[in-house]
DSSP file (Angstrom, degrees, kcal/mol; ACC not computed):
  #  RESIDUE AA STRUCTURE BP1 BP2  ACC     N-H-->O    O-->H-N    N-H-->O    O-->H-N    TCO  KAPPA ALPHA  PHI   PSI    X-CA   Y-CA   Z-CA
    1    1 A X              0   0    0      0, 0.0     0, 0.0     0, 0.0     0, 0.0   0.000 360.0 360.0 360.0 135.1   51.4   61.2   48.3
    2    2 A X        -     0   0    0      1,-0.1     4,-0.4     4,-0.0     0, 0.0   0.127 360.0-112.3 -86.3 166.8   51.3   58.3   46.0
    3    3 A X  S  > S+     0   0    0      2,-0.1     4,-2.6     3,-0.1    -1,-0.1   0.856 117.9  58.0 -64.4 -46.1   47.5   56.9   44.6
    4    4 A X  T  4 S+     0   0    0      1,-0.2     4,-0.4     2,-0.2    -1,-0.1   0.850 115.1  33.4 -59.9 -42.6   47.9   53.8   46.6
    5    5 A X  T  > S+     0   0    0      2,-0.1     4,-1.2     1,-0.1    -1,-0.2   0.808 115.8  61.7 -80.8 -10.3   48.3   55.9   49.8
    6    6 A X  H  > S+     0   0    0     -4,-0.4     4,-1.4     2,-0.2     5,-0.5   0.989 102.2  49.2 -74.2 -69.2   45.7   58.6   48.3
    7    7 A X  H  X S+     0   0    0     -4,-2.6     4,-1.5     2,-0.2    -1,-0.2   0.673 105.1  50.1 -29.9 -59.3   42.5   56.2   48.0
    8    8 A X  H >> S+     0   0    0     -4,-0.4     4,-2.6     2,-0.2     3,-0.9   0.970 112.4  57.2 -84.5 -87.1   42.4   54.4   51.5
    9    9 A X  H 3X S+     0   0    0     -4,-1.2     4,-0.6     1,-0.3     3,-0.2   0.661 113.3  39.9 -24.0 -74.1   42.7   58.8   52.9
   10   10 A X  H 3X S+     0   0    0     -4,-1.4     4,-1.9     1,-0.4    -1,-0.3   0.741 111.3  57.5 -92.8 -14.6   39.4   59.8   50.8
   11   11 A X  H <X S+     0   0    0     -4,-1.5     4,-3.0    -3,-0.9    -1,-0.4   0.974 111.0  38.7 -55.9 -59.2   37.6   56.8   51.5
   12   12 A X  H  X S+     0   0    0     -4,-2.6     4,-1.1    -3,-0.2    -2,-0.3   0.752 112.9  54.5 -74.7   0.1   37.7   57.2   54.9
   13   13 A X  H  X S+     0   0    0     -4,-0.6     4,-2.1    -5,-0.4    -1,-0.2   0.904 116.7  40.5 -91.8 -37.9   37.2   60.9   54.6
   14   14 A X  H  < S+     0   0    0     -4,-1.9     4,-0.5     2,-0.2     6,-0.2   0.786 113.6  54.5 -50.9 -20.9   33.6   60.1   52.2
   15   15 A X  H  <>S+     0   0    0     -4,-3.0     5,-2.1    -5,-0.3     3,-0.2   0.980 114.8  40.8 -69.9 -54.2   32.6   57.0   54.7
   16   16 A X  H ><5S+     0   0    0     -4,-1.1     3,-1.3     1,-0.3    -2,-0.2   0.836 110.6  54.3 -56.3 -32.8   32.9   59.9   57.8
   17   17 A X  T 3<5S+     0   0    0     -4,-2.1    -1,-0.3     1,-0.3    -3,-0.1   0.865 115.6  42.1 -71.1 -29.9   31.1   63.1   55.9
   18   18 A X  T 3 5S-     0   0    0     -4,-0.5    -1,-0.3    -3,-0.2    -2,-0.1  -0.305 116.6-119.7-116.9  62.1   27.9   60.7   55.2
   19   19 A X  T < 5 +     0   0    0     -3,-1.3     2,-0.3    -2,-0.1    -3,-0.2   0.508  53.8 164.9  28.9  35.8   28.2   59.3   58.7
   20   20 A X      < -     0   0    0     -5,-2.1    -1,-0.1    -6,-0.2    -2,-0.1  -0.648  45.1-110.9 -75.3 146.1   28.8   55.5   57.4
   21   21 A X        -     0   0    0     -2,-0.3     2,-0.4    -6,-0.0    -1,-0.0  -0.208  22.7-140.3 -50.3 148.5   30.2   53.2   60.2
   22   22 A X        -     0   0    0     -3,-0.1     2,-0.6    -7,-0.1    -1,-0.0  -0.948  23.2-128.8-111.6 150.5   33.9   52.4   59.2
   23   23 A X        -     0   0    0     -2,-0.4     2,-0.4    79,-0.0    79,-0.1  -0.920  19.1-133.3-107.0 124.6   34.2   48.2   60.4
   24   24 A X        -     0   0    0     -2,-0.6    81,-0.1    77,-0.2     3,-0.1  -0.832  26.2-109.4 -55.6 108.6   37.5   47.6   62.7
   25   25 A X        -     0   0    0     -2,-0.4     2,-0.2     1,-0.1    80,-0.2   0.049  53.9 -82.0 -27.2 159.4   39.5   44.7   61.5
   26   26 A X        -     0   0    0     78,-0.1    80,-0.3     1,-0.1     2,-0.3  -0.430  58.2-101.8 -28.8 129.9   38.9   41.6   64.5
   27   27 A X  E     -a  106   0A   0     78,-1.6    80,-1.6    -2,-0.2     2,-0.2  -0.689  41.8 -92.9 -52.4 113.5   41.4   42.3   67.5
   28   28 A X  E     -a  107   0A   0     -2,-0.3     2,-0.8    78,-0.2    81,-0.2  -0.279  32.8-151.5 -40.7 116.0   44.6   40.1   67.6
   29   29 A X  E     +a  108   0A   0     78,-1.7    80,-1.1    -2,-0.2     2,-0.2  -0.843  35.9 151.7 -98.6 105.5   43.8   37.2   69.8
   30   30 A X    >   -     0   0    0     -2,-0.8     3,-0.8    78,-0.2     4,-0.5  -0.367  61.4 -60.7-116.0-152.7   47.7   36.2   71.4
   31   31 A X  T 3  S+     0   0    0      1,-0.2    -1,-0.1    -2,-0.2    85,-0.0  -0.513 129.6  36.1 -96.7 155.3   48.1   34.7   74.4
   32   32 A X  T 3> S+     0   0    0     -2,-0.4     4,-1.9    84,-0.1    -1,-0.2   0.421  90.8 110.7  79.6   1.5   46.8   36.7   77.6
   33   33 A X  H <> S+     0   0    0     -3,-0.8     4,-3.8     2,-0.2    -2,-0.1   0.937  74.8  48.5 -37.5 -55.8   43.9   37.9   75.1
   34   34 A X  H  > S+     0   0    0     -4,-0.5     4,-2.2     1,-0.2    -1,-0.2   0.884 108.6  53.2 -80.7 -42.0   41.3   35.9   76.9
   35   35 A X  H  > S+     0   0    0      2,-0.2     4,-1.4     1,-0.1     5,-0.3   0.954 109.8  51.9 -47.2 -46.9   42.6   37.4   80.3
   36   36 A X  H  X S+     0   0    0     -4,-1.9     4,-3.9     2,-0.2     3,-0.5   0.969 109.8  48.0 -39.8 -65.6   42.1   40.8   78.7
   37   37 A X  H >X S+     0   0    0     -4,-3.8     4,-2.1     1,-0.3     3,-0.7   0.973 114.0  44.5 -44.1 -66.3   38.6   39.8   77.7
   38   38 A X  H 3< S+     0   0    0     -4,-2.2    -1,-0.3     1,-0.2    -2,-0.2   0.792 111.0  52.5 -42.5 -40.4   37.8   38.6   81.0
   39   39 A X  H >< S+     0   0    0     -4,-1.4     3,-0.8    -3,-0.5    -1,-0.2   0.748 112.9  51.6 -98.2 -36.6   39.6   42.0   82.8
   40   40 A X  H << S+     0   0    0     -4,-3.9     2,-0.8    -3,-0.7    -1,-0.2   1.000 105.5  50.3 -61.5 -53.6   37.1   44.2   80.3
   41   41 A X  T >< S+     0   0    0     -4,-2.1     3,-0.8    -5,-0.3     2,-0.3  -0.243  79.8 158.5 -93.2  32.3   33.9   42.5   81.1
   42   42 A X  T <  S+     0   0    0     -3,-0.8     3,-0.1    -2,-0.8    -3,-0.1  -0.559  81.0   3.0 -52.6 114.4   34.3   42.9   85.4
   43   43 A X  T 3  S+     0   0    0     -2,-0.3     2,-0.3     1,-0.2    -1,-0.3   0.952 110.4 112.6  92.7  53.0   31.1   42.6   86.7
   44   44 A X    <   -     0   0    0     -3,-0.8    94,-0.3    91,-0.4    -1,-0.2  -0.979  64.0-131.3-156.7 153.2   29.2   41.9   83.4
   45   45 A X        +     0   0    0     -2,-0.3     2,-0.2    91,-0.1    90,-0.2  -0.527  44.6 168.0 -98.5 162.7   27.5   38.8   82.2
   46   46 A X  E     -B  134   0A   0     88,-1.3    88,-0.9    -2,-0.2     2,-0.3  -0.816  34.7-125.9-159.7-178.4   28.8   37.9   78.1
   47   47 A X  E     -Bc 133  77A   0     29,-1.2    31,-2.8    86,-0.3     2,-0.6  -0.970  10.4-163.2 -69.7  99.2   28.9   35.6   75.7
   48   48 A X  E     -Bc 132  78A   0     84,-4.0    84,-1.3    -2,-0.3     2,-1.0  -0.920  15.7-174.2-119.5 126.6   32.1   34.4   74.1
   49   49 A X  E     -Bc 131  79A   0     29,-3.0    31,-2.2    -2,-0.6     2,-0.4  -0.874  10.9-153.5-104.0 111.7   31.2   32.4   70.4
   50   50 A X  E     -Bc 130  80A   0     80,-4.2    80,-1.4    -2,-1.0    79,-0.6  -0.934  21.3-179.0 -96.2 156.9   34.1   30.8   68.7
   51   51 A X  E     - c   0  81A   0     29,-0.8    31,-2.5    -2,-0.4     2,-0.3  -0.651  20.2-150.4-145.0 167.6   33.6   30.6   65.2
   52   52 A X        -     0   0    0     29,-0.2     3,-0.3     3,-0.2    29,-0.0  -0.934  14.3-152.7-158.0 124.3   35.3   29.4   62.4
   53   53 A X  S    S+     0   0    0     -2,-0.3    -1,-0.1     1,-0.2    30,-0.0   0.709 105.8  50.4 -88.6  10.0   35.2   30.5   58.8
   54   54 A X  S    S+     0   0    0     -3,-0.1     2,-0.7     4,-0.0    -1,-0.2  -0.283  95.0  85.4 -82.0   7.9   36.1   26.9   57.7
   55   55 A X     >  -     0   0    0     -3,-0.3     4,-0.5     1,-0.2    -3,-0.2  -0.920  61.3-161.9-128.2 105.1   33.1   25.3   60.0
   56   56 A X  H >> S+     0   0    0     -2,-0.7     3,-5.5     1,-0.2     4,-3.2   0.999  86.6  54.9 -49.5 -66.9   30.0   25.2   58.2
   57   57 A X  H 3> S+     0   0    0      1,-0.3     4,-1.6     2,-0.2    -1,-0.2   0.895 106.1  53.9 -61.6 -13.1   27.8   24.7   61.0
   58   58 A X  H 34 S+     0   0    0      2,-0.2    -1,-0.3     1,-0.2    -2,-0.2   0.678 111.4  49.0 -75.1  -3.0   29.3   27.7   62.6
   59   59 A X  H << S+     0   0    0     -3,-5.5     3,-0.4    -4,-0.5     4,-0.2   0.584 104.1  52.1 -86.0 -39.9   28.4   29.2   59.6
   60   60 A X  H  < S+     0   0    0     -4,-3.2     4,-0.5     1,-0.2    -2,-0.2   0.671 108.7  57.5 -82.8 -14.0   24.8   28.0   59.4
   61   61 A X  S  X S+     0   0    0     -4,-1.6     4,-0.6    -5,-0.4     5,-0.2   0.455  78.4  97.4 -93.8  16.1   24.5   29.5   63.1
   62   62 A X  H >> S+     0   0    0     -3,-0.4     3,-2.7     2,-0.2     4,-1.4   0.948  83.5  44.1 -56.7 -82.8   25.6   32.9   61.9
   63   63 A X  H 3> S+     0   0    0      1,-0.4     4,-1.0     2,-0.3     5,-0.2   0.720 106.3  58.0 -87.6 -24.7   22.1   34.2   61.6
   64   64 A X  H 34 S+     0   0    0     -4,-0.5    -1,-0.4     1,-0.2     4,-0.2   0.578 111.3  41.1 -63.5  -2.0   20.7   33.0   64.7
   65   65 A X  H <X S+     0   0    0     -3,-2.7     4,-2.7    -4,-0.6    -2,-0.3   0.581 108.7  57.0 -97.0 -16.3   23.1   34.7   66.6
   66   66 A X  H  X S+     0   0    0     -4,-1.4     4,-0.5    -5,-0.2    -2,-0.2   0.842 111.1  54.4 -74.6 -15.6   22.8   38.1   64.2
   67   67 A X  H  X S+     0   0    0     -4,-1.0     4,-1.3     2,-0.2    -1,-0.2   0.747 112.7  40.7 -94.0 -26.1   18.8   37.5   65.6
   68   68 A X  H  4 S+     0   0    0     -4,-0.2    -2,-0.2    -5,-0.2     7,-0.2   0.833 101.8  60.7 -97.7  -0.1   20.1   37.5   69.2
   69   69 A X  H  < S+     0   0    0     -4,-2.7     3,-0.3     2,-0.1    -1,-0.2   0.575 113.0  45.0 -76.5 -11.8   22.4   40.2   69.0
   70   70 A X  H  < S+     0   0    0     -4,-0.5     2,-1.6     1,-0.2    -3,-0.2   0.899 118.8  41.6 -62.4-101.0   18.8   42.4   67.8
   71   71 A X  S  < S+     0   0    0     -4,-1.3    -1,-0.2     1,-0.1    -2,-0.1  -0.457 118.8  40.4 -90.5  67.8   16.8   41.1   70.3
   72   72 A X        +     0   0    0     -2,-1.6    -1,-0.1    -3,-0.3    -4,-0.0  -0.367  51.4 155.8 171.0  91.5   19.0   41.1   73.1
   73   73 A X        +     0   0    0      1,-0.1    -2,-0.1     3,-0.1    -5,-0.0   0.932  65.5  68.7-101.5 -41.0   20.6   43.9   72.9
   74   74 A X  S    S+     0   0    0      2,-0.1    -1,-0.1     0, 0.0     2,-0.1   0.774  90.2  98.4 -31.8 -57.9   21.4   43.9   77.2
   75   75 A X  S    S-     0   0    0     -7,-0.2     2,-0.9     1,-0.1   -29,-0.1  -0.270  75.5-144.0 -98.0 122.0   23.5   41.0   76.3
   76   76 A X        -     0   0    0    -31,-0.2   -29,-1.2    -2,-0.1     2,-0.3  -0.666  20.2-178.5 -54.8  78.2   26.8   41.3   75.8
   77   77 A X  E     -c   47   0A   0     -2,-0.9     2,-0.5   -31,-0.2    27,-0.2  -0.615   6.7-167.4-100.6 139.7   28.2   38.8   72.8
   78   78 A X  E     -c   48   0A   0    -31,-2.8   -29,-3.0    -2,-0.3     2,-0.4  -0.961  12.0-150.4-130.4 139.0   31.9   38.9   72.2
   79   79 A X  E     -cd  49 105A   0     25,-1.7    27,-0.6    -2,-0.5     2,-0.6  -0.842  14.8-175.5-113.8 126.7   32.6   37.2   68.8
   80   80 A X  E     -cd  50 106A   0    -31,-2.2   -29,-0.8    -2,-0.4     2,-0.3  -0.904  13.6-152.6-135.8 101.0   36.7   34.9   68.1
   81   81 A X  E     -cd  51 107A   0     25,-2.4    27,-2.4    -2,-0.6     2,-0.5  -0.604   9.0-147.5 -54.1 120.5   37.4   33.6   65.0
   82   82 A X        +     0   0    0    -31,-2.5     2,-0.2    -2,-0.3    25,-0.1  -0.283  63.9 106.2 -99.6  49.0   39.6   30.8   65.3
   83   83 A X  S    S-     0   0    0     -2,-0.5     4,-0.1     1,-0.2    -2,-0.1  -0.617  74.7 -83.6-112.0 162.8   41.3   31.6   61.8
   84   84 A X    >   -     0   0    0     -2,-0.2     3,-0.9     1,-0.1    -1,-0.2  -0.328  43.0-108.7 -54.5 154.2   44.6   33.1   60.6
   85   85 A X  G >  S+     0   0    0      1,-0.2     3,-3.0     2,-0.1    -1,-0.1   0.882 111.0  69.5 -46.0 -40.4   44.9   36.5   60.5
   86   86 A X  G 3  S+     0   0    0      1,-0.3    -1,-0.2     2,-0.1     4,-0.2   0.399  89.2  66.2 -55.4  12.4   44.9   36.3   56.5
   87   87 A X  G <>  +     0   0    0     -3,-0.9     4,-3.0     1,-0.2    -1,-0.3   0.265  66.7 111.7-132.2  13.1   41.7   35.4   56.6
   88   88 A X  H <> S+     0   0    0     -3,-3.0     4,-3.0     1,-0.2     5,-0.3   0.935  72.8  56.2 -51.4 -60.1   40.5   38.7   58.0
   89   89 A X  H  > S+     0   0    0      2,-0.3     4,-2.9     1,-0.2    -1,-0.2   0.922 110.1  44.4 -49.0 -57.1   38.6   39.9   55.0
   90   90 A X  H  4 S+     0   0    0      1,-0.2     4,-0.5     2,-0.2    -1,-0.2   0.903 117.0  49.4 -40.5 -54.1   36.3   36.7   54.9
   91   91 A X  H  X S+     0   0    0     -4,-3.0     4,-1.2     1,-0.2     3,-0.3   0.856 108.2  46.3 -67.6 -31.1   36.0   37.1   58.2
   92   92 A X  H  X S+     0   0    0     -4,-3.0     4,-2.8     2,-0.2    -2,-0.2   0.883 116.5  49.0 -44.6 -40.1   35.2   40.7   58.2
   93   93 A X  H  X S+     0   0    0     -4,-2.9     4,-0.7    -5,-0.3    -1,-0.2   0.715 106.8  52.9 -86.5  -0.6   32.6   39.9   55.2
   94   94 A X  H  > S+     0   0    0     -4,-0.5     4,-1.5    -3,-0.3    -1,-0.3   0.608 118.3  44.6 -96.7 -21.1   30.8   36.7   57.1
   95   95 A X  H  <>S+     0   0    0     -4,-1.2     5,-5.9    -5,-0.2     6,-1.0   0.927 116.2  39.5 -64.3 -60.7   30.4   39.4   59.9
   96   96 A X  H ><5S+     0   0    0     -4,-2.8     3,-1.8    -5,-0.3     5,-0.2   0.943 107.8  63.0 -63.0 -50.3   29.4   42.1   58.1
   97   97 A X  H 3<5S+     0   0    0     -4,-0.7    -1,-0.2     1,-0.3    -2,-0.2   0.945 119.8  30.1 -68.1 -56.1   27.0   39.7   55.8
   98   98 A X  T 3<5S-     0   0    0     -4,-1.5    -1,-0.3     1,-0.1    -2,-0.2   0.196 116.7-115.3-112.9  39.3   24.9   38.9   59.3
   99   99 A X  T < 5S+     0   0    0     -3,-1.8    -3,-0.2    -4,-0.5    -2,-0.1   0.964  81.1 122.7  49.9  63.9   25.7   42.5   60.9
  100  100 A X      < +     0   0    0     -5,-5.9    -4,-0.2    -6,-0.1    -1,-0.2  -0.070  50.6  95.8-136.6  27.5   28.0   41.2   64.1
  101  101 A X  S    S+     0   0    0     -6,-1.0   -77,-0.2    -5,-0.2    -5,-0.1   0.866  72.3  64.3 -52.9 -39.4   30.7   43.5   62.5
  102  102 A X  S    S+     0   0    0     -7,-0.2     2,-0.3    -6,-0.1    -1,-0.1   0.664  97.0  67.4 -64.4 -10.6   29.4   46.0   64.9
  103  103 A X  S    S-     0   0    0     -3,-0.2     2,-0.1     1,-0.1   -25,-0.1  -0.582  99.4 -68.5-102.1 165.9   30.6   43.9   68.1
  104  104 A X        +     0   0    0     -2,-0.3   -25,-1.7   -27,-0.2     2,-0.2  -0.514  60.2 174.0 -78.5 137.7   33.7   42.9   69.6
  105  105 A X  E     - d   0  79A   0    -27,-0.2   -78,-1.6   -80,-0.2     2,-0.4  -0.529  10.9-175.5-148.2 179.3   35.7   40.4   67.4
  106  106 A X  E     -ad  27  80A   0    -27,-0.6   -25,-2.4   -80,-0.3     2,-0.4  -0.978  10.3-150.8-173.2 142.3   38.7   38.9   67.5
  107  107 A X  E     -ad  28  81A   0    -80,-1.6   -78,-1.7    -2,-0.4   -25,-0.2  -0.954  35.1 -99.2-131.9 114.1   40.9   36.5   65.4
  108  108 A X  E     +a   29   0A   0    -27,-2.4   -78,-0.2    -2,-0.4   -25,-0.1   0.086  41.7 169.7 -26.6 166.7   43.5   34.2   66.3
  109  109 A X        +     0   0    0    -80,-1.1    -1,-0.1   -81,-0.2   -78,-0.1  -0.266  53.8  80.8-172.0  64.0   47.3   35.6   65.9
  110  110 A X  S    S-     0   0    0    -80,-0.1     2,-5.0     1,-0.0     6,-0.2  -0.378  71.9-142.3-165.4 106.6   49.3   33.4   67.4
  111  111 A X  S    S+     0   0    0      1,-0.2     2,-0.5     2,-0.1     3,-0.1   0.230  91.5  82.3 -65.1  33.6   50.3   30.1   65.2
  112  112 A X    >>  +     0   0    0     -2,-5.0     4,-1.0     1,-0.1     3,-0.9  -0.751  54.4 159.5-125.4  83.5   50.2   28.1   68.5
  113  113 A X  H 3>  +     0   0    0     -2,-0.5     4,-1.6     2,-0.3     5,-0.2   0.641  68.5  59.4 -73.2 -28.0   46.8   27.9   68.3
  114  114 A X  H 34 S+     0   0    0      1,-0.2     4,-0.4     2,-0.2    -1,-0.2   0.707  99.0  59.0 -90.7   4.9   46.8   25.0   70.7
  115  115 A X  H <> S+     0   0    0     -3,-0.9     4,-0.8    -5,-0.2    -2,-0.3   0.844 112.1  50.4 -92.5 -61.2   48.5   27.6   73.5
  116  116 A X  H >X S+     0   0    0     -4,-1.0     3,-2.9     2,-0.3     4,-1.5   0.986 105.0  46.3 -34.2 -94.8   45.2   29.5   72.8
  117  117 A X  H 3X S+     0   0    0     -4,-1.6     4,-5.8     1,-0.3    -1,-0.2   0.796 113.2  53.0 -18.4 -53.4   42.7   27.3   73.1
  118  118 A X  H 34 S+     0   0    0     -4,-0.4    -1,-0.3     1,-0.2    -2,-0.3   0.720 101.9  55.0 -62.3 -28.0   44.3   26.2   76.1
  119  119 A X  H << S+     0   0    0     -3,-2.9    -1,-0.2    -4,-0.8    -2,-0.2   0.815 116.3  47.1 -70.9 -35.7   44.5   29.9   77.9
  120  120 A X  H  < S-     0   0    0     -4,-1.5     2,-0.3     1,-0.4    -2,-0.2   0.973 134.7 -10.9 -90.5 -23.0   40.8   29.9   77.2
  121  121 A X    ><  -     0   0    0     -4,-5.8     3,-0.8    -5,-0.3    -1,-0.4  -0.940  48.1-159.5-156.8 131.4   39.8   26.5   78.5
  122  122 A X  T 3  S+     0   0    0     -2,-0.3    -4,-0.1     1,-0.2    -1,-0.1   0.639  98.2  53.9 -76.6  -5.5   42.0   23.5   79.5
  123  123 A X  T 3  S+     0   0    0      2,-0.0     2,-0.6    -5,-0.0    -1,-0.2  -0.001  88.3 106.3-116.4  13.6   39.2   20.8   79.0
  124  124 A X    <   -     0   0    0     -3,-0.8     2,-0.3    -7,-0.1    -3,-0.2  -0.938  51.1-167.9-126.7 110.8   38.6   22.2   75.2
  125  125 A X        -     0   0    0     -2,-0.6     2,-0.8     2,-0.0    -3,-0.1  -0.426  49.9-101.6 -92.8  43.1   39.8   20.0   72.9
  126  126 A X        +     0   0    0     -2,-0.3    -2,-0.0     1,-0.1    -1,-0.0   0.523  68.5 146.7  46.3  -4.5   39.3   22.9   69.8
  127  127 A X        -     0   0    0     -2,-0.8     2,-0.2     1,-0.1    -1,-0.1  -0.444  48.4-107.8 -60.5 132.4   35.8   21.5   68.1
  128  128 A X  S    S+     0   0    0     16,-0.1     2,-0.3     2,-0.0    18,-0.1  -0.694  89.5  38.9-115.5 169.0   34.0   24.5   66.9
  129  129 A X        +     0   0    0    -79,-0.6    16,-0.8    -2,-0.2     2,-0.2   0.783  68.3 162.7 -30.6-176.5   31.5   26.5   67.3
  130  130 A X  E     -BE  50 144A   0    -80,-1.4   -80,-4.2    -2,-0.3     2,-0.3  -0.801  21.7-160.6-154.9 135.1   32.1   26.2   71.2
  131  131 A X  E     -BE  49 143A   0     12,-2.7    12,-0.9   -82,-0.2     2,-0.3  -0.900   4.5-142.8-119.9 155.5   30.2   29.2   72.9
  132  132 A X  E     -BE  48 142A   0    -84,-1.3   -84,-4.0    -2,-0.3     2,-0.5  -0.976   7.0-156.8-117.2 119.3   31.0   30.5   76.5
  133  133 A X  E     -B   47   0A   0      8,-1.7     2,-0.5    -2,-0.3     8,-0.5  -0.975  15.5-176.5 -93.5  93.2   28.4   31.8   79.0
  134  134 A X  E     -B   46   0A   0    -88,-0.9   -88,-1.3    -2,-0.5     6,-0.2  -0.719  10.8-152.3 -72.3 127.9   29.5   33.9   81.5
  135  135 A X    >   -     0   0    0      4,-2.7     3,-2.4    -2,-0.5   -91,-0.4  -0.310  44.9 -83.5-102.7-155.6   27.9   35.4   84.3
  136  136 A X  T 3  S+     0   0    0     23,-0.4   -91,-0.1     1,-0.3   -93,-0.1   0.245 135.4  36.2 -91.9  19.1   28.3   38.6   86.4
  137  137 A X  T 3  S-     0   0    0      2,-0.2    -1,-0.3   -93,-0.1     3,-0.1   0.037 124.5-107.8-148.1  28.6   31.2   36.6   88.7
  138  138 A X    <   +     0   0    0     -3,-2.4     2,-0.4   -94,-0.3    -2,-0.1   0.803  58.2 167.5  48.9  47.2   32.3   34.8   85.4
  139  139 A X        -     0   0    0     20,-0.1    -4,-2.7    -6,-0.0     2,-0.3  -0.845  24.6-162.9 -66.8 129.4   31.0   31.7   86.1
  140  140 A X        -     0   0    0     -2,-0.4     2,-0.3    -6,-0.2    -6,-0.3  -0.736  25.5-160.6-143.6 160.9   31.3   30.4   83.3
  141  141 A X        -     0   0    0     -8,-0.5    -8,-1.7    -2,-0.3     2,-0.3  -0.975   8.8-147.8-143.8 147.5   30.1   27.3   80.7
  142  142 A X  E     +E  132   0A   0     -2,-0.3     2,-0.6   -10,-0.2   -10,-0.2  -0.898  17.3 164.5-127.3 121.6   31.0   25.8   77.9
  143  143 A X  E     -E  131   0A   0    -12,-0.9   -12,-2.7    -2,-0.3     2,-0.2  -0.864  16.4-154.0-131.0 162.9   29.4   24.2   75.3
  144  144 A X  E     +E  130   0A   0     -2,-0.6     2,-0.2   -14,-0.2   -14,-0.2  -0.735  58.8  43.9-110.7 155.9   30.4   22.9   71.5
  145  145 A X  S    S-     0   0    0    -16,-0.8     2,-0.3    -2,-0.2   -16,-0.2  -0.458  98.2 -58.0 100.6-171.1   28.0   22.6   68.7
  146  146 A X        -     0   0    0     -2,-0.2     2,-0.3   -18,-0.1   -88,-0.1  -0.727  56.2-154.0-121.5 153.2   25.3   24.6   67.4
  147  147 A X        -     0   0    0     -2,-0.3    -2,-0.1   -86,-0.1    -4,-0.0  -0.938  16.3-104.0-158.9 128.7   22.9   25.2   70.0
  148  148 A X     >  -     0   0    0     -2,-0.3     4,-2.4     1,-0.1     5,-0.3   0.033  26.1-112.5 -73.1 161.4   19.1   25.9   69.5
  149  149 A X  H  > S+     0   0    0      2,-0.2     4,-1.7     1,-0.1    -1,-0.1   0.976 128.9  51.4 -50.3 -32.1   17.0   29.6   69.9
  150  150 A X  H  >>S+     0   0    0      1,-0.2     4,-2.3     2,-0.2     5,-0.5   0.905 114.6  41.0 -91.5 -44.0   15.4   27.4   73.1
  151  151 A X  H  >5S+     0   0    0      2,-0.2     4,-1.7     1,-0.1    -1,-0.2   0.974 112.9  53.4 -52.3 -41.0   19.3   26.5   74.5
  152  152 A X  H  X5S+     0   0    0     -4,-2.4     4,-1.8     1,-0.2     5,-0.2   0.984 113.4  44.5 -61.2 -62.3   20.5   29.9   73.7
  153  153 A X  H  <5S+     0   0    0     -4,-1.7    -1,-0.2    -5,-0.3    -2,-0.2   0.476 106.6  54.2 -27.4 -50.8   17.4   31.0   75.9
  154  154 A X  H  X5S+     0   0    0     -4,-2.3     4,-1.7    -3,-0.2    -1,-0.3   0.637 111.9  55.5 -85.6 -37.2   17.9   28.5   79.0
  155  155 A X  H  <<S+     0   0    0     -4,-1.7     3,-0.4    -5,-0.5    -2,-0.3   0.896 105.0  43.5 -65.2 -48.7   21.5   30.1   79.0
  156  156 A X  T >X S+     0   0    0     -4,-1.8     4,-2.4     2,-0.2     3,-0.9   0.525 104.8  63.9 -55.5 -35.1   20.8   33.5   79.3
  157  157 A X  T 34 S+     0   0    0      1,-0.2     4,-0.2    -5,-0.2    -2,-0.2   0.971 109.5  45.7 -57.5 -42.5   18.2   32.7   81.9
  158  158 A X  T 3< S+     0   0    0     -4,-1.7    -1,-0.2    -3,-0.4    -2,-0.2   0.310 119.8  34.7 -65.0   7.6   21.3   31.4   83.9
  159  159 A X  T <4 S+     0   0    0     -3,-0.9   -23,-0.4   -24,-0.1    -2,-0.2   0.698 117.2  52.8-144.2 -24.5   23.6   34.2   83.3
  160  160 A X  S  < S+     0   0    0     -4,-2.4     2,-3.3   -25,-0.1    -2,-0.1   0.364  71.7 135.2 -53.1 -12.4   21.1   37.0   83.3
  161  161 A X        -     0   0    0     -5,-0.2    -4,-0.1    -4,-0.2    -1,-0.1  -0.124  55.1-116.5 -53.1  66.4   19.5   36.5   86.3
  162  162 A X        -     0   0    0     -2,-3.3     2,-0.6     1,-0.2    -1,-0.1   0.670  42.6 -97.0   4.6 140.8   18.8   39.4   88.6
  163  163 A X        -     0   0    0      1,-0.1    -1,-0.2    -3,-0.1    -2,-0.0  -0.584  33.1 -94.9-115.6 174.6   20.2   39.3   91.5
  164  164 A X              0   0    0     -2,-0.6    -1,-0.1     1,-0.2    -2,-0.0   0.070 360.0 360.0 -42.9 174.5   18.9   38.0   95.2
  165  165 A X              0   0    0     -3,-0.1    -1,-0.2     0, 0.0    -2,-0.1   0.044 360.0 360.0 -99.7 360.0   17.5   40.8   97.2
């Protein structure tokens, strides 16, 4: 076994023996991704953020979502970089930086980016962030821009909401 293959082995055998998390690259986001998503999350209210690490303000809303993914822990937030794959590491370390490595993440992979966008919403002209509200029968909204703790709030009221009796 070579050095280059040697390193990578004992890392991950020192992360597991002192119980450190190992971070899972973003999931390749092709086309039928966003059906996938949908197909996981049957009967579950979510969140879907796109992100960009090339969008500042999706950058400056980084830690107000790392504050609702704490305190809302019920909530499902499912996080999609709308970047290259190559850009995994960056993305990994803007993840990691406001601890949403630990949720499900995703990265484009499919250079017909505008075939993407389109699978997830036909009326979404690509401007980031753009966040998705789902509810438990995936009713769904969308809105772009950075969006306040009291919007976040008003959203979740709709998509959390117990149901009738």
């Amino acid at each position: 076994m070579t050095l280059k293959k040697l390193i990578p082995c004992l890392a991950f055998i020192f992360l597991n023996a002192f119980n450190i998390p190992v971070q899972a690259d973003p999931a390749a986001f092709t086309s039928g991704s966003y059906r996938q998503i949908l197909a996981n999350n049957l009967n579950q209210p979510f969140m879907l953020v796109v992100w960009s690490i090339n969008c500042p303000s999706c950058l400056k809303d980084m830690e107000l979502l790392s504050n609702i993914h704490k305190s809302r822990p019920e909530l499902k937030m499912i996080m999609l970089a709308a970047d290259e794959p190559s850009a995994t590491e960056q993305i990994q370390s803007t993840l990691e930086k406001h601890q949403l490595s630990d949720i499900e993440n995703w990265v484009y992979a499919d250079d017909n980016t505008k075939k993407l966008q389109f699978e997830i919403d036909p009326k979404w002209y690509g401007e980031l962030p753009r966040t998705y509200f789902f509810d438990k029968a995936h009713q769904r909204t969308g809105v772009s821009g950075v969006l306040s703790k009291q919007d976040y709030d008003e959203m979740f009221a709709k998509i959390l909401k117990p149901e009738p009796k």
